[in-house]
Structures are given as structure tokens and as C-alpha cells.
N, C-alpha and C positions, 0 to 999 in steps of 0.2 A: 504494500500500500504506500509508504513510506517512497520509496523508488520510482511509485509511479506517479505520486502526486510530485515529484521532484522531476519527474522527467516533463511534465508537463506545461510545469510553470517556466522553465528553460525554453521551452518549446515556444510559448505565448511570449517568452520576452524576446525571443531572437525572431519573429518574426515583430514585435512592435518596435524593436531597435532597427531592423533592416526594413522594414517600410520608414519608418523615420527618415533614415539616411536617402534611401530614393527620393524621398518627397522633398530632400533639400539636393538632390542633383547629385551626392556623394556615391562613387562605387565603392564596391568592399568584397570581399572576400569570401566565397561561400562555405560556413564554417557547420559543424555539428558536433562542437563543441559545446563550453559553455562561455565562449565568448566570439567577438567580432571585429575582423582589419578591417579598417576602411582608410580611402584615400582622401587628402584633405591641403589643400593649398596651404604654406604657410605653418606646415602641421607643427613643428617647434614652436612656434608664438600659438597657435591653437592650445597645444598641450598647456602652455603658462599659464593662459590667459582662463582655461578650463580648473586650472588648478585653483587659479583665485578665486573662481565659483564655487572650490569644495567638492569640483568633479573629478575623479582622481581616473585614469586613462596611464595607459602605459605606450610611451614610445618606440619606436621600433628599427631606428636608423641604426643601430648596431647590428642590425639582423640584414644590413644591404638596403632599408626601407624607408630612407628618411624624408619621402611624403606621404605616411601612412603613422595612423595612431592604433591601438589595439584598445577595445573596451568590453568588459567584462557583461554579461547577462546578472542583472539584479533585479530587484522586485518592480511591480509595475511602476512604483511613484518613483524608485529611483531611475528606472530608464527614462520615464517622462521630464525627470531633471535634468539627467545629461543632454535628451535630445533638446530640451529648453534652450538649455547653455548654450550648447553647440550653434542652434538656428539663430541664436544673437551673435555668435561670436563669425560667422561665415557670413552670413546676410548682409 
């Protein structure tokens, strides 16, 4: 029960995190994980600027990726924060 109620809500948040990201024009990485790359102009000032938000995102330019952020799958209200952020900080 436990697994499956976790496989779920993983499920609902990577598809409201990656509708989000479409919906601001952002590509990303099709993951089935529990998280999500996507690409993003400027992503080092992205990443800063999300931080001062309290949005915490992991960067990826050591892995070869330095226009691309990585973000983690969290509960509804918190993915609805990041993508907040995010549409103010790209917009």
C-alpha cells in the first residue's frame, strides 16, 4: 500500500512538474525517476536566483550540463512553488 501510494504521488508530480515546464516553453529530460532535467537559459543565475526563493534545484554543469538544472519530484504545493518561482524568474 505504502509503495503504491508513493509510486503515485511521484507519478502526479512528474507529470505537474513537466506540464509546468512545457507550459513555460522549457525542454527536459524524460525521466522515471523521482526527479526532473530540464533546460533553462541562464540556468547558473536561474539556480541563484531560485535559491533566494527557498527553491532548492541542483545544478548540473559538472555532469557536461551547464544549461540545464535538475529538480527533485515533491508534494503538490511544493512543485506548485518551484514552478511559481521559476515562471517569474524566466518570464
Amino acid at each position: 500500500e505504502f509503495i503504491e501510494k508513493t509510486y503515485e504521488l511521484n507519478r502526479l508530480g512528474m507529470k505537474q512538474i513537466t506540464d509546468g515546464l512545457t507550459a513555460l516553453g522549457l525542454e527536459y529530460i524524460p525521466s522515471y525517476g523521482n526527479f526532473v532535467t530540464f533546460k533553462v537559459p541562464r540556468a547558473g543565475e536561474v539556480f541563484q536566483q531560485l535559491l533566494r526563493d527557498g527553491v532548492i534545484v541542483r545544478p548540473i554543469a559538472s555532469y557536461g550540463m551547464p544549461d540545464h538544472l535538475r529538480v527533485s519530484i515533491g508534494l503538490e504545493s511544493e512543485n506548485a512553488r518551484f514552478l511559481q518561482s521559476l515562471k517569474r524568474i524566466v518570464s
